[in-house]
C-alpha positions as CSV (number, residue, x, y, z in Angstrom):
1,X,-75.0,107.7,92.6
2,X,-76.2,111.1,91.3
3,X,-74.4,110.3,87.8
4,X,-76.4,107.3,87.2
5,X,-80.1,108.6,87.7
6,X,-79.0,111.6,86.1
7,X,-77.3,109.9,82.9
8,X,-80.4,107.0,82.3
9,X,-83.1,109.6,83.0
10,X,-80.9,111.8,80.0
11,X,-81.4,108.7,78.1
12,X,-84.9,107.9,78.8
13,X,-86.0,111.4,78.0
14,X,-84.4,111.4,74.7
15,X,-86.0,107.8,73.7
16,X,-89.7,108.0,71.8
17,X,-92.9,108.2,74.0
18,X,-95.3,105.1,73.2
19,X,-98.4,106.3,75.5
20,X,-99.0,107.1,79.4
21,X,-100.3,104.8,82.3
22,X,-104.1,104.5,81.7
23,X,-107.2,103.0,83.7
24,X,-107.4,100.3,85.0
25,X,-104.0,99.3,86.3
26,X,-102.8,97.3,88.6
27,X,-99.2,95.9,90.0
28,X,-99.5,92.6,87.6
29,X,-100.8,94.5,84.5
30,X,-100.4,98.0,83.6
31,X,-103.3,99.3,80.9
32,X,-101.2,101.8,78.2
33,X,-103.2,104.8,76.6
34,X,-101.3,104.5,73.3
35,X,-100.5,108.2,71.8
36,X,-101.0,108.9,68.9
37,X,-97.9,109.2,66.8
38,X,-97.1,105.9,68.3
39,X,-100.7,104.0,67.4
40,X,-99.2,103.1,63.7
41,X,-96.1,101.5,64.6
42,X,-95.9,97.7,65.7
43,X,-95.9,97.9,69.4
44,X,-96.6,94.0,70.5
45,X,-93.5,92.7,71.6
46,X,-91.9,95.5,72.2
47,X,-89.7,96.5,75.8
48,X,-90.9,99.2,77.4
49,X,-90.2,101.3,80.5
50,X,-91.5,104.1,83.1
51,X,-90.5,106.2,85.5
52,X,-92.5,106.2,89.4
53,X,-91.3,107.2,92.9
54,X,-92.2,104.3,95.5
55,X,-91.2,104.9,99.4
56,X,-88.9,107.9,98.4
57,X,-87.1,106.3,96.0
58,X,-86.8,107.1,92.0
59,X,-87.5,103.6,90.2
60,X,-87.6,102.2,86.8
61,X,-90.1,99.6,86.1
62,X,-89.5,97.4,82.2
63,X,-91.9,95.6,80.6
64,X,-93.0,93.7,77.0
65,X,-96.6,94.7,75.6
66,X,-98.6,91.9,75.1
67,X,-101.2,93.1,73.5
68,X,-102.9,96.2,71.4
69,X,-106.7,96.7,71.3
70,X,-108.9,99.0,69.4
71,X,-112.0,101.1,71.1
72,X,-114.2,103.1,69.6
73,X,-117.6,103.6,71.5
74,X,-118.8,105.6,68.7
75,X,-118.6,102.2,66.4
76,X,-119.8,100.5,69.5
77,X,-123.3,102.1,68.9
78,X,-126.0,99.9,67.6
79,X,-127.7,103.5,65.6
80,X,-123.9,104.3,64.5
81,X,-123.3,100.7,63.4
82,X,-126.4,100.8,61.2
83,X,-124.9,104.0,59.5
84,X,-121.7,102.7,59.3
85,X,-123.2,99.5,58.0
86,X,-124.6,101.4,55.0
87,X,-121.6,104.0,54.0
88,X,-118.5,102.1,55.3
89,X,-117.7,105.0,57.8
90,X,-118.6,107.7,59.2
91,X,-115.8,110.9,58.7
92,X,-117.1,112.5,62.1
93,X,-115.6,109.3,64.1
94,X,-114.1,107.0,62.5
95,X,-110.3,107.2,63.1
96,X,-110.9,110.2,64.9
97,X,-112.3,108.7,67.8
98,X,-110.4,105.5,67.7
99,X,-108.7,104.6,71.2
100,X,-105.5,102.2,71.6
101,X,-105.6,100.2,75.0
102,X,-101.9,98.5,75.1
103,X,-101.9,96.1,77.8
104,X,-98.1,96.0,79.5
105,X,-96.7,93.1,82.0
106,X,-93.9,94.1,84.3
107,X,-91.2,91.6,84.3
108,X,-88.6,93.9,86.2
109,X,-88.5,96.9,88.6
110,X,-85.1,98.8,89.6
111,X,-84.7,101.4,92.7
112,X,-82.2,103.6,92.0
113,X,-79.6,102.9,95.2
114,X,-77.2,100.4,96.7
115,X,-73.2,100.2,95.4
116,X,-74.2,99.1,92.1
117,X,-76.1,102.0,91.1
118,X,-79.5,100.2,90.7
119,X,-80.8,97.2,92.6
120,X,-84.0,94.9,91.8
121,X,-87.3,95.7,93.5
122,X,-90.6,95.1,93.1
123,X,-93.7,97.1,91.7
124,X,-95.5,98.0,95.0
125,X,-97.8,100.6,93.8
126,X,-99.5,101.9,90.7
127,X,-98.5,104.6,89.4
128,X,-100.7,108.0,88.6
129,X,-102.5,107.9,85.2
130,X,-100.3,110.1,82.6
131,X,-97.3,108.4,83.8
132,X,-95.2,108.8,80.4
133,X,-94.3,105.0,78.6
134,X,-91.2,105.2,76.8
135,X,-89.5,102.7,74.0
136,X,-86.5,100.8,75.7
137,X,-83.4,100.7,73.6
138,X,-79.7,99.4,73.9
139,X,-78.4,102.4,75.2
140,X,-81.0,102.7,78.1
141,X,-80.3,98.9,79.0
142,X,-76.7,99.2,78.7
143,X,-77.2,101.9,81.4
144,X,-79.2,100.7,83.4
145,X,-77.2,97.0,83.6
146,X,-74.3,98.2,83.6
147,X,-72.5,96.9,86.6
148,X,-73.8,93.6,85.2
149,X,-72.0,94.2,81.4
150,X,-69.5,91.2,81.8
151,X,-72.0,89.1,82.9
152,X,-74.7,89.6,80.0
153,X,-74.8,87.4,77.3
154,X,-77.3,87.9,73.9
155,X,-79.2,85.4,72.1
156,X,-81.4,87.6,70.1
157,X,-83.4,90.2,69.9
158,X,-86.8,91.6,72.2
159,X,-89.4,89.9,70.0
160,X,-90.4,91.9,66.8
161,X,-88.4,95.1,68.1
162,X,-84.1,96.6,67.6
163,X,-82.8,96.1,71.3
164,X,-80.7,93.0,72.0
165,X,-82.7,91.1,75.2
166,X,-79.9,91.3,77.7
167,X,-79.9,87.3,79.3
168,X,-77.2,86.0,81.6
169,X,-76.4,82.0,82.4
170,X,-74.2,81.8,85.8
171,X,-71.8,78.8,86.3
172,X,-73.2,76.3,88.8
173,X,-70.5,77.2,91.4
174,X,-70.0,80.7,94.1
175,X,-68.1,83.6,93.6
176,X,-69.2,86.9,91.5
177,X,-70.3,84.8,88.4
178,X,-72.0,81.7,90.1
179,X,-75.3,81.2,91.3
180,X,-74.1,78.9,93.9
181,X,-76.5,76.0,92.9
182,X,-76.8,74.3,89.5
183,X,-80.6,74.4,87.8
184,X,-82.0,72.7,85.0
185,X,-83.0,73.9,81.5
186,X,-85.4,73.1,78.9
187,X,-85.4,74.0,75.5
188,X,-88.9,72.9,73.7
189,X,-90.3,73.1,70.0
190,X,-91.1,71.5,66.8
191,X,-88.6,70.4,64.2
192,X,-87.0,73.3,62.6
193,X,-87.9,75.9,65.3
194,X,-84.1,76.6,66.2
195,X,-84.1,74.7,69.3
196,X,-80.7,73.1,68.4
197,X,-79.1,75.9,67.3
198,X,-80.5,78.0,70.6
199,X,-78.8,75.3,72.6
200,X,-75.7,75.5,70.7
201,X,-75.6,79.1,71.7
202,X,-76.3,78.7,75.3
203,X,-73.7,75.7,75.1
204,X,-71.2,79.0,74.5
205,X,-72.5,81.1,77.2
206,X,-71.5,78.8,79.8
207,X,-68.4,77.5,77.9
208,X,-66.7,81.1,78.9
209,X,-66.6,79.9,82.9
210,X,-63.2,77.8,82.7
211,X,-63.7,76.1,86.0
212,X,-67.2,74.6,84.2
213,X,-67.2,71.4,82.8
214,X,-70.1,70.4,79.9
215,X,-71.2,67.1,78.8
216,X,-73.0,66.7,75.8
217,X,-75.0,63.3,75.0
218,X,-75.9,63.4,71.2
219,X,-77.6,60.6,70.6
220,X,-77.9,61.9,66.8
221,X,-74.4,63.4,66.1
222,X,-75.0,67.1,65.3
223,X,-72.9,68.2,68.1
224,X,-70.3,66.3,67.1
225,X,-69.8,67.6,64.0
226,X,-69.8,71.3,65.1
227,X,-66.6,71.0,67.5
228,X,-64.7,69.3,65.4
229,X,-62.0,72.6,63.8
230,X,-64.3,73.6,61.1
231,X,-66.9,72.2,61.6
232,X,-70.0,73.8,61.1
233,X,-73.6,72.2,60.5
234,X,-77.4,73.4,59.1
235,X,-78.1,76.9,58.0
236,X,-77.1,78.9,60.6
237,X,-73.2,77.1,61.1
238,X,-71.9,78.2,64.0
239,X,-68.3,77.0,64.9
240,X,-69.1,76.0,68.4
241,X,-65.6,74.1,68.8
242,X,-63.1,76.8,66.7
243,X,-64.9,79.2,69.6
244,X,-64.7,77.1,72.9
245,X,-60.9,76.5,71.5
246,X,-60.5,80.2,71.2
247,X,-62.3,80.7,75.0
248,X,-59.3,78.0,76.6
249,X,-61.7,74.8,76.1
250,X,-60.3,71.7,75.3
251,X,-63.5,70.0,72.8
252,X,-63.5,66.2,72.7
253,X,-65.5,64.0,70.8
254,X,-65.9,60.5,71.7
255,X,-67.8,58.3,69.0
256,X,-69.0,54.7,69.8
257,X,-65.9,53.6,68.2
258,X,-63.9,55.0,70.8
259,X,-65.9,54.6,73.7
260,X,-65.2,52.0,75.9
261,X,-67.7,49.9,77.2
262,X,-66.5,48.8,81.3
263,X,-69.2,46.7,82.9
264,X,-70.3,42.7,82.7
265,X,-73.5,43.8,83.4
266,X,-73.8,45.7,80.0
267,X,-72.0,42.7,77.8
268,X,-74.9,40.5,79.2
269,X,-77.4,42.9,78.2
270,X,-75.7,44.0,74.9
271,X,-75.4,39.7,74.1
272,X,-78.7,39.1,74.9
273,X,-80.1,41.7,72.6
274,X,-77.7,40.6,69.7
275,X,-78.3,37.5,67.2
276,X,-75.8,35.8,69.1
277,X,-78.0,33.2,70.8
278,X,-81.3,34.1,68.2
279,X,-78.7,31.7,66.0
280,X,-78.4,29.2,68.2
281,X,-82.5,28.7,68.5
282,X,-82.5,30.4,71.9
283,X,-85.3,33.0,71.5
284,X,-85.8,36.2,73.5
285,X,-86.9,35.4,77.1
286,X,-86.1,34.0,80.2
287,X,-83.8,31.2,79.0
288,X,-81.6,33.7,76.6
289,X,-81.5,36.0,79.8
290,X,-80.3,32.8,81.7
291,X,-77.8,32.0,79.0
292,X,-76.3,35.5,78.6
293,X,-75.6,35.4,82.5
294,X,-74.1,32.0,82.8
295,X,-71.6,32.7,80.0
296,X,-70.9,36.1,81.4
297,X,-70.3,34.8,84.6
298,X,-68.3,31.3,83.4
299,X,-65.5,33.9,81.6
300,X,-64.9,35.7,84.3
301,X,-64.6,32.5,86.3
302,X,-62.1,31.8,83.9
303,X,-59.9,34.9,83.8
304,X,-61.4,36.3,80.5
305,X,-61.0,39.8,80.7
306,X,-63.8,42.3,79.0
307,X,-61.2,44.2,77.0
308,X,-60.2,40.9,75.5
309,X,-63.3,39.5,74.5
310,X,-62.6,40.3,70.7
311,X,-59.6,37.7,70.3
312,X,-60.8,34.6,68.7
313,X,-59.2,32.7,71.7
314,X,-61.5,34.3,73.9
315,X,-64.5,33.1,71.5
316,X,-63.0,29.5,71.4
317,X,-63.6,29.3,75.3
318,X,-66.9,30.5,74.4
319,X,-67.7,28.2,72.0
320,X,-66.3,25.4,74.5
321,X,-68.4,25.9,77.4
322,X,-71.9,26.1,75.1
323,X,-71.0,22.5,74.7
324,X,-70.6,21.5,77.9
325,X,-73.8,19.7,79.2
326,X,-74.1,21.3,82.5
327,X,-74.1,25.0,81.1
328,X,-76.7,24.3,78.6
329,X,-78.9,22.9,81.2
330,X,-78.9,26.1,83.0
331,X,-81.0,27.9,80.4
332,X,-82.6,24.2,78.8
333,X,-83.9,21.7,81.4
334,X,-86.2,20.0,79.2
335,X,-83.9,17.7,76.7
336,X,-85.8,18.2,73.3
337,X,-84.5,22.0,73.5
338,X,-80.9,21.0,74.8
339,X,-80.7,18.5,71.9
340,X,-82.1,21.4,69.3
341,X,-79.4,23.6,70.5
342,X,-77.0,21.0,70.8
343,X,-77.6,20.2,67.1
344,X,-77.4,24.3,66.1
345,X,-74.2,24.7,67.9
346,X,-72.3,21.6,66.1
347,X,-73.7,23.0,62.9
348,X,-72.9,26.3,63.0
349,X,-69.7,27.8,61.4
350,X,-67.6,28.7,64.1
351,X,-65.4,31.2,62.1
352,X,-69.0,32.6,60.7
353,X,-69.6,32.8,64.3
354,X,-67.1,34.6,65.7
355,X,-67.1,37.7,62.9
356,X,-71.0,37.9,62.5
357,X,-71.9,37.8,65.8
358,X,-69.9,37.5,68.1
359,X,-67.0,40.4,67.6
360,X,-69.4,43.5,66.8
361,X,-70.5,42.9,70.0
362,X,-67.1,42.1,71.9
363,X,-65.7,44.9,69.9
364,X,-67.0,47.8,72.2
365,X,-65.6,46.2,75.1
366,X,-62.1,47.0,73.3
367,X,-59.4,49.3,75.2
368,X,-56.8,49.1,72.4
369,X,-58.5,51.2,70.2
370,X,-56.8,54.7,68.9
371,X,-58.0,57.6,71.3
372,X,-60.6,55.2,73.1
373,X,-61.6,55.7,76.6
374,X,-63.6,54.1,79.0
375,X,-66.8,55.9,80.3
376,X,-65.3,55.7,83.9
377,X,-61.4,57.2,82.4
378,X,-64.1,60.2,80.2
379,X,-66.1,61.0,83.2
380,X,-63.2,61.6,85.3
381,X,-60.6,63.3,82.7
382,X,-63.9,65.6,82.2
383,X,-64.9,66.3,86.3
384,X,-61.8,66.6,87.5
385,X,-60.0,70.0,89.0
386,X,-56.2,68.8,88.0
387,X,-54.7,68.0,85.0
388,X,-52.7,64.2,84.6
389,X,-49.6,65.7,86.2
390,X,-51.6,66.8,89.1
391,X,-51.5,70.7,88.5
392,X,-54.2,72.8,88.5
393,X,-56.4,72.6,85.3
394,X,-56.8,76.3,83.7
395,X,-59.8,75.3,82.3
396,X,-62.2,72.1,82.2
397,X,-63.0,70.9,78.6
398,X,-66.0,70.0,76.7
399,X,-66.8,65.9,76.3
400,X,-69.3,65.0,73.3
401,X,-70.1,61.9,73.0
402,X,-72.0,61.0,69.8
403,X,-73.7,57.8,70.2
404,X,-75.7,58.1,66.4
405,X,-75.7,54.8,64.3
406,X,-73.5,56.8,61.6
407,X,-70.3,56.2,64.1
408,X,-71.2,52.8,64.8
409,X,-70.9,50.8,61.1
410,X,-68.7,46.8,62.0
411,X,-70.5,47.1,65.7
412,X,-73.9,45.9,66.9
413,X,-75.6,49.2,67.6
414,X,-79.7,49.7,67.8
415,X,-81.6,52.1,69.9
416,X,-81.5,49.9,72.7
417,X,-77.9,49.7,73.0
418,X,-77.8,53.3,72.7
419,X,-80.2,53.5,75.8
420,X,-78.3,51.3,77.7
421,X,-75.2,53.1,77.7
422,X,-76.7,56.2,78.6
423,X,-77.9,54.7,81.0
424,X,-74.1,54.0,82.1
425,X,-73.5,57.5,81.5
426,X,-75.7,58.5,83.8
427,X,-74.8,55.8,86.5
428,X,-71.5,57.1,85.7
429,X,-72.3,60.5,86.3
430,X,-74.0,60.4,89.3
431,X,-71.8,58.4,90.7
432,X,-69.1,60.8,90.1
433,X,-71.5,63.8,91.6
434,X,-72.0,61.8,95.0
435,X,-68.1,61.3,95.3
436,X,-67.7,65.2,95.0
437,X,-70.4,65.6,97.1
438,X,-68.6,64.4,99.8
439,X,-65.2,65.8,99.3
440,X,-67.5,69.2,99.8
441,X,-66.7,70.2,96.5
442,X,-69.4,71.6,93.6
443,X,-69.7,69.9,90.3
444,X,-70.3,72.7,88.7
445,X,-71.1,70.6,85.2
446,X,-74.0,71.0,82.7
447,X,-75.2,67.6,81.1
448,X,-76.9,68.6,77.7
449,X,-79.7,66.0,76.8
450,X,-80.6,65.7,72.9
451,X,-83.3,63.6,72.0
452,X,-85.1,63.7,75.7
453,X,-88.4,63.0,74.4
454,X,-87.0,59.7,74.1
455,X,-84.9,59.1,76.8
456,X,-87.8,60.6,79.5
457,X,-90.9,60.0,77.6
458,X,-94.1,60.2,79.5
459,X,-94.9,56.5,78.4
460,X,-93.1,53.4,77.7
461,X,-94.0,50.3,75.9
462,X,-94.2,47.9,79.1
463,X,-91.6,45.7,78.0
464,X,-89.0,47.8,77.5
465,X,-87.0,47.5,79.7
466,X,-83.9,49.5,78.8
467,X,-85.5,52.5,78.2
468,X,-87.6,52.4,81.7
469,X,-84.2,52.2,83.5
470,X,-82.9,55.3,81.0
471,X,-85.9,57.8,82.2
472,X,-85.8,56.6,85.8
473,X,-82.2,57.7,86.4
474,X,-83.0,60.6,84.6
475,X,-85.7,61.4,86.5
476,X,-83.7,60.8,90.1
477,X,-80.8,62.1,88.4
478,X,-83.2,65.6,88.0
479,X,-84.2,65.7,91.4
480,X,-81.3,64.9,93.5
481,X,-78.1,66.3,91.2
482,X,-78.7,70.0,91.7
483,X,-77.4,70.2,95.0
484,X,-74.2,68.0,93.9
485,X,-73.7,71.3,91.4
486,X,-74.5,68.9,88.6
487,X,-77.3,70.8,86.2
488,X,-79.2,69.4,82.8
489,X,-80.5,71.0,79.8
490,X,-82.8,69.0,77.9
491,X,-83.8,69.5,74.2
492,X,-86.9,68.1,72.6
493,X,-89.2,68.3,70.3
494,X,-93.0,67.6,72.6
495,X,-93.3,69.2,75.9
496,X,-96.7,66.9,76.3
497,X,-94.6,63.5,75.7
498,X,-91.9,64.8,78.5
499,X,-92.4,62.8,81.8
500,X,-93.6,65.3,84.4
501,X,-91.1,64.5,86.7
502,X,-88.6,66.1,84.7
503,X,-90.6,69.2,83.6
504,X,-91.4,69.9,87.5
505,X,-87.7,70.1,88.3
506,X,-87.0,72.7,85.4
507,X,-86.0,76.0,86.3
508,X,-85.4,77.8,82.7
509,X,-87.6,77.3,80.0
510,X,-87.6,78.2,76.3
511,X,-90.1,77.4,74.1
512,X,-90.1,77.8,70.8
513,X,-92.7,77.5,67.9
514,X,-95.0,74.5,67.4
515,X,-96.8,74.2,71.1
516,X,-99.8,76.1,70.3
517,X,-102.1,73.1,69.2
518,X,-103.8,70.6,71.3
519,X,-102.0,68.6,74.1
520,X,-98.4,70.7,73.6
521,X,-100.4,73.9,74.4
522,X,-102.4,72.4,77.3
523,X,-99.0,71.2,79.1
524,X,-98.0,75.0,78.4
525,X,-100.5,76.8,79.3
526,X,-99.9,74.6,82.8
527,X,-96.1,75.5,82.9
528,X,-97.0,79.4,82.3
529,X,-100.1,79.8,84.4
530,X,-102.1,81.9,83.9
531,X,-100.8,84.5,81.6
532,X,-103.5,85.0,79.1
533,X,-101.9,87.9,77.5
534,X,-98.5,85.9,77.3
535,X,-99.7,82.7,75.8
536,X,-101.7,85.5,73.1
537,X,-98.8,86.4,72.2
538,X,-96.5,83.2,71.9
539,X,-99.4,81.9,69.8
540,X,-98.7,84.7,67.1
541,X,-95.4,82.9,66.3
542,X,-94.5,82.5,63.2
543,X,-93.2,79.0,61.4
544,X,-89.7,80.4,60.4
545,X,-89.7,78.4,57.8
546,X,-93.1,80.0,56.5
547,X,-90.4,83.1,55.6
548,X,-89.4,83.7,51.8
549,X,-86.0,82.6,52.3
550,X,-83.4,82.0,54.6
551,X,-82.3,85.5,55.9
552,X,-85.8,86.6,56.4
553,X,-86.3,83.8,58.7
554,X,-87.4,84.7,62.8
555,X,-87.0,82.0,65.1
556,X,-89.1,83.2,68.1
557,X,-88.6,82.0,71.6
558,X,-90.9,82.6,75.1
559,X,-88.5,82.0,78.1
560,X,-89.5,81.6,81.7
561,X,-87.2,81.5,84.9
562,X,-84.6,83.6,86.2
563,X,-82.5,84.0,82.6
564,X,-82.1,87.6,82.5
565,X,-81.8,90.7,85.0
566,X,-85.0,91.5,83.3
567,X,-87.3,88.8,84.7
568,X,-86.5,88.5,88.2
569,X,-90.7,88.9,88.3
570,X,-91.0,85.7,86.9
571,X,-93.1,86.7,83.7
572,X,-92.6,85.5,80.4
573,X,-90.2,87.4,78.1
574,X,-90.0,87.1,74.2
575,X,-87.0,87.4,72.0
576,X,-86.1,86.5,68.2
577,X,-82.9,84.6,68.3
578,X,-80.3,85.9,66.0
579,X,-80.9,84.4,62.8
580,X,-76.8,84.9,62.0
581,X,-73.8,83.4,63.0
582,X,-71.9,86.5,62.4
583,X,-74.6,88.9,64.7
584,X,-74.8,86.7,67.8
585,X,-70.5,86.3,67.8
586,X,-70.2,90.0,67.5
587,X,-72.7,91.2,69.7
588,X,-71.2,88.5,72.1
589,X,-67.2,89.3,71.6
590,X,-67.0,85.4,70.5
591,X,-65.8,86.0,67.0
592,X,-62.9,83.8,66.4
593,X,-60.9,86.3,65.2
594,X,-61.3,88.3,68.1
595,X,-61.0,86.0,71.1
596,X,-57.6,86.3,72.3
597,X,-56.1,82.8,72.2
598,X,-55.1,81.8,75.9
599,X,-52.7,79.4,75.1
């Protein structure tokens, strides 16, 4: 125990002096009286630490500085400011008598004690004025963390400063690594603030738990692309799937060519939005809805199975009951529109028919398709503990499935039939998380949401019906899956346009630039409270792509929630991402070099 005060304070003492405790203080913000060698160097943003004794006990308190101000009561005079006003200065005191007030919020205090050297406590007292302020580096948190070292994980760097900010994201299950209960994340800016690439990063932090199963839903395909062997995408390419491969993940994309559509329910829905009927001079309403469901329910009456509805035989029967007087008068009861239809039906081009309209559609329902699974067979293959053979799994994989319109070219596809198989996804998927429930076992799965400003926006267009049932099992899905072990991160561009449903069940935030204007900076200002200082400082973000070029680029990021051993407070922290792929493997051991291949 000795060896670990003795070694950090031998650390701290050799690390530079940025000022002393000043007046007033208190236990949510400490004033800093900066010194004066340090007055000329950047200080906002930057990790620093003190020393205090609180009920006996040596402790170690670490904070970010928010923000620097300037006093000079000499300047402050109205006689002096007349002088000043007339020769620019005054040698006597100006600079001289200048005064740097750092203001300093504490997001973590450490008592040095218990097995693991140092255990988290909580600022209880101020401490005396003088107290020294020293610059936090790696090696002070690499001592002071150190029973924690397999568990941190890096992103980036403390905002504007050298040391790496030390973060760590726990696997949904128990043991040494878990946190017992799954959470939800959020990850929030404007295009081109890194948001995707942040998630791609914390994609790999969780992707070293083997017993962890993730599910990405990328609704535009950038995912995708990044695990296939290779593949790499944007500026900063990071080979997400040559590294989950070298970590003992098994990466699997599933495109809407190869994802199989299970459900009768959905081919109604999926008919009714296609020209299918539009052709036939049924228009969108009540009597297409009518049509769609009789058919669907006349082919099953007759044996027609959903996997075959892309043989022309099964079109034929199609084509056969529309004639037949008593199905038509299901969705037509007045005769004029029966004869109309009637008429369409006799003079359409049944071969037209059938590869126009009818087979993009019946096409998804395919199961002989190369590599195609349905969403029930994915789910399961993903969730489950045992391998086909029944042995233990050494490691769960990775499911993508990219749903963009690129994938989709010979099949109806529109953003509505996007939205309703999500929303079979997520049936699927909770579903699933109920069933494990029960058998008193943790999902211990993370469900990464692209795109969720439009799947859980805060309005809808009333008649849009798909999209309403999209948001509302999201939203359930957000409130009732975290005990099931099941957690979400979501990714969007608005934090204003995000239904507050979802935002209220986040537990880890990040926000990038691009949500200090208007409504985006009202809804944060309500997520952070009432940090002043903190929302100061996230508003002196930079646009990374204001930068000169590429390398020079910072994207910036303000994180709330229990992310790192150095916010167990709940305060804000700040960190620049890494802005190279080569910087965040290494400083992560994820090169894929130098993973050791478990296979």
């Amino acid at each position: 125990m000795t060896n670990y005060r003795k070694n950090l304070d031998q650390i701290v003492d050799e690390t530079e002096r940025l000022g002393v405790v000043g007046s007033p203080s208190s236990t949510a913000q400490l004033a800093i009286d900066i010194l004066g060698p340090a007055a000329t160097r950047k200080l906002v943003g930057e990790l620093a630490l003190f020393r205090f004794t609180q009920d006996t006990s040596p402790h170690y308190a670490l904070g970010q500085i928010t923000e620097v101000q300037l006093r000079n009561i000499w300047h402050e005079d109205p006689t002096m400011r007349s002088l000043i006003r007339q020769r620019g200065r005054v040698d006597a005191v100006s600079e001289r008598q200048d005064t740097h007030l750092g203001q300093m919020v504490i997001s973590a205090v450490f008592r040095q004690g218990g097995p693991a050297g140092y255990e988290p406590s909580i600022l209880g007292t101020v401490p005396a004025t003088g107290t020294p302020i020293h610059l936090v580096t790696d090696d002070v948190l690499d001592e002071l963390l150190h029973p924690y070292r397999d568990q941190i994980f890096y992103l980036g760097h403390v905002y504007g400063s050298k040391p790496k900010l030390p973060l760590w994201f726990k696997h949904f299950d128990s043991g040494p690594d878990g946190a017992g209960e799954a959470y939800h994340l959020g990850i929030f800016g404007k295009t081109g603030s890194g948001k995707s690439v942040l998630a791609k990063m914390i994609l790999l932090a969780y992707a070293r738990y083997p017993k962890m199963a993730l599910l990405v839903i990328d609704p535009q395909g950038e995912f995708a692309r990044d695990m296939r062997k290779g593949g790499k995408s944007g500026e900063f390419a990071l080979p997400v799937g040559d590294v989950v491969r070298k970590l003992g993940k098994h990466p699997v994309v599933l495109t809407v060519r190869n994802l199989i559509l299970d459900r009768w329910e959905l081919f109604e829905q999926i008919l009714f939005e296609s020209q299918f009927f539009e052709r036939l001079t049924v228009p969108r309403g009540e009597n297409r809805e009518l049509a769609c469901g009789v058919l669907a329910d006349k082919l099953q009456k007759a044996g027609v199975k959903l996997a075959d509805l892309h043989e022309r035989k099964s079109f034929d029967t199609v084509w056969k009951m529309l004639q037949d007087d008593k199905v038509q008068k299901v969705f037509y009861r007045s005769e004029t529109s029966r004869a109309r239809f009637d008429s369409a039906l006799h003079e359409a081009n049944p071969k037209e028919f059938f590869e126009d309209y009818w087979v993009p559609v019946a096409e998804l329902f395919r199961e002989d398709r190369s590599g195609a699974k349905s969403i029930n067979k994915a789910l399961a293959w993903l969730l489950s503990l045992a391998n086909e053979d029944g042995s233990d799994r050494a490691a769960r994989p990775i499911l993508v499935i990219d749903l963009s319109k690129e994938q989709a070219q010979g099949l109806f596809w529109n953003d509505k039939i996007q939205a309703l198989v999500i929303k079979r996804l997520l049936d699927g998927l909770s579903q699933t998380a109920e069933y494990f429930y029960k058998e008193n076992q943790s999902l211990n799965a993370l469900v990464v949401i692209d795109e969720a400003h439009r799947l859980a926006p805060r309005e809808l267009p009333s008649e849009d019906d798909a999209a309403k049932a999209v948001r509302s099992v999201l939203i359930d899905a957000a409130r009732t899956t975290r005990k099931y072990g099941l957690g979400w991160l979501f990714i969007s561009q608005t934090l204003s346009s995000i239904h507050p449903e979802i935002l209220q069940q986040l537990r880890i935030f990040f926000f990038g630039f691009g949500l200090g204007l208007g409504q985006e900076f009202q809804s944060l200002r309500q997520l952070v409270g009432s940090s002043g200082t903190a929302l100061d400082l996230y508003q002196l973000f930079r646009d990374p792509h204001s930068a000169f070029d590429a390398k020079s680029r910072q994207y910036s990021f303000m994180t709330i929630g229990p992310v790192s051993p150095l916010s167990f407070s709940g305060s804000p922290l700040f960190f620049n991402a890494f802005n190279t792929v080569e910087e965040f493997l290494s400083a992560n051991g994820l090169s894929p070099d130098g993973i050791p291949d478990p296979s």
